[in-house]
N, C-alpha and C positions, 0 to 999 in steps of 0.2 A: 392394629388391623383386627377385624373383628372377624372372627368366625362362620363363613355361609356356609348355609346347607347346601350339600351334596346335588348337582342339577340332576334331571335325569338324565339318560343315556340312549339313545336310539342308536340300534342295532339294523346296519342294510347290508347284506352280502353283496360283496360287487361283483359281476363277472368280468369287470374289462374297465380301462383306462380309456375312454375314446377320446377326450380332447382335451390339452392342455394348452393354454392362450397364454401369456407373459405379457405384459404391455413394455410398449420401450421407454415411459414413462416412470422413474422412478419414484412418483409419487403414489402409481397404483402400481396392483398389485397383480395377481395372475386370478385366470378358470380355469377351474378342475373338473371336469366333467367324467362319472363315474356311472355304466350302464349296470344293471342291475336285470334280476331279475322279478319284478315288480314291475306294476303298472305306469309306475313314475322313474325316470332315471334322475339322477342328483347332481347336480351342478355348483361345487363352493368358490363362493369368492373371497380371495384371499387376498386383504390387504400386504402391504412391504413386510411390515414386523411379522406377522404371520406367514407370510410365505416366506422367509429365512429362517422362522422356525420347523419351518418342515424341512427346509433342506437342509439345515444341521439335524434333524432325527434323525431324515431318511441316510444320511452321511452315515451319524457314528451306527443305524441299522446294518449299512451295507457292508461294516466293518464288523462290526461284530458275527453276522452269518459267513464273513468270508473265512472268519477263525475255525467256524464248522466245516469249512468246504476242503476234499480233499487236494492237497498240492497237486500243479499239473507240473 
């Protein structure tokens, strides 16, 4: 495997989550709709293998911040 350069990185603060779509189709994938404060809001579409890669980050994320959270 060869070496690529670095892509670049676009940077958008999001304000808000406004719509998440799932197909019941396992062949696709889900939309992520992400409002921003900008003149454009962002919308990724996320095939299968990509959208189970976010839900195992967002997983071991939500596991690892819970280690910070005090015990109730």
């Amino acid at each position: 495997m060869t070496d690529m350069p670095e892509k670049p990185v676009v940077e958008i603060p999001v304000v808000s989550v406004s719509k998440i779509t799932v197909s019941g189709d396992p062949k696709e994938g889900a939309l992520v709709k992400f409002e921003t404060e900008a003149d454009a809001d962002v919308e990724l579409i996320l095939p299968p293998a990509a959208l189970a890669q976010l839900e195992a980050l967002l997983a071991r994320a939500a596991k690892e911040q819970a280690k910070h959270q005090p015990r109730q």
